[in-house]
C-alpha positions as CSV (number, residue, x, y, z in Angstrom):
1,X,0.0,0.0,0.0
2,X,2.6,2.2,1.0
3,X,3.8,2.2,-3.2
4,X,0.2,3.1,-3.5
5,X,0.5,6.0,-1.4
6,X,4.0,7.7,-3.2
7,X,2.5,7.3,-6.8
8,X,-0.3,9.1,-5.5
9,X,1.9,11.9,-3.8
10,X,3.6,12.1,-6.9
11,X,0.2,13.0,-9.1
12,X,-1.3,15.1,-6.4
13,X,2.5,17.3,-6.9
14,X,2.0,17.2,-10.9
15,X,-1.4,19.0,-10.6
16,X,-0.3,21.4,-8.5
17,X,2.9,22.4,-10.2
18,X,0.8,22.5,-13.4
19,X,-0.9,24.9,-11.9
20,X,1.3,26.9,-10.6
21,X,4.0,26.7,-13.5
22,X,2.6,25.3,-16.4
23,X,-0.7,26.5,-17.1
24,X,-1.7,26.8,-20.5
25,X,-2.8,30.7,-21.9
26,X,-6.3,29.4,-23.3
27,X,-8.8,29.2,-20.4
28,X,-10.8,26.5,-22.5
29,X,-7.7,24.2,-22.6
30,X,-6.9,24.7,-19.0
31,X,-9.9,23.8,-17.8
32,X,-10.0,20.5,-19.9
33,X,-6.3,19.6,-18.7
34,X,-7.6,20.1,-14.9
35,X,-10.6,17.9,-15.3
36,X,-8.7,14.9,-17.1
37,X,-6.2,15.5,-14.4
38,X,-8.4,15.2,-11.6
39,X,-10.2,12.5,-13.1
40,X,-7.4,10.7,-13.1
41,X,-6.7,11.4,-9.6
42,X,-9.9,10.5,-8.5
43,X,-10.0,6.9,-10.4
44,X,-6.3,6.5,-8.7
45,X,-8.4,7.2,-5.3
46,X,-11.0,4.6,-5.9
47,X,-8.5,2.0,-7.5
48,X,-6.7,2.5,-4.0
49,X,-9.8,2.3,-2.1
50,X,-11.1,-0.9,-3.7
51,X,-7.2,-2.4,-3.5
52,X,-7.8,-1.5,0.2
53,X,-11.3,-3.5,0.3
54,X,-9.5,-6.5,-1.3
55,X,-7.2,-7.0,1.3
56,X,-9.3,-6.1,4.2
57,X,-11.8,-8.6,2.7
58,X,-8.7,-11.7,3.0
């Protein structure tokens, strides 16, 4: 779990430096970037979660 847990760290640090350093100049674009991103981040969440369940569940 604890693998889990940097690789997460590690896409929760490359949203926020996109968004601090790398934004893009078209709003539009941005905003499509930050939802795929956040998607992601979210599906990493519940992939975690039901990981979690999997082995609480043994």
């Amino acid at each position: 779990m604890k693998i889990h847990l940097i690789i997460f760290a590690i896409l929760i640090a490359g949203f926020i430096s996109y968004n601090l350093f790398l934004e893009s100049e078209d709003g539009r674009l941005n905003t499509i970037i930050n939802i795929l991103y956040a998607s992601i981040l979210f599906g990493y969440i519940s992939f975690m979660a039901f990981t979690l369940l999997k082995k609480l569940k043994k």
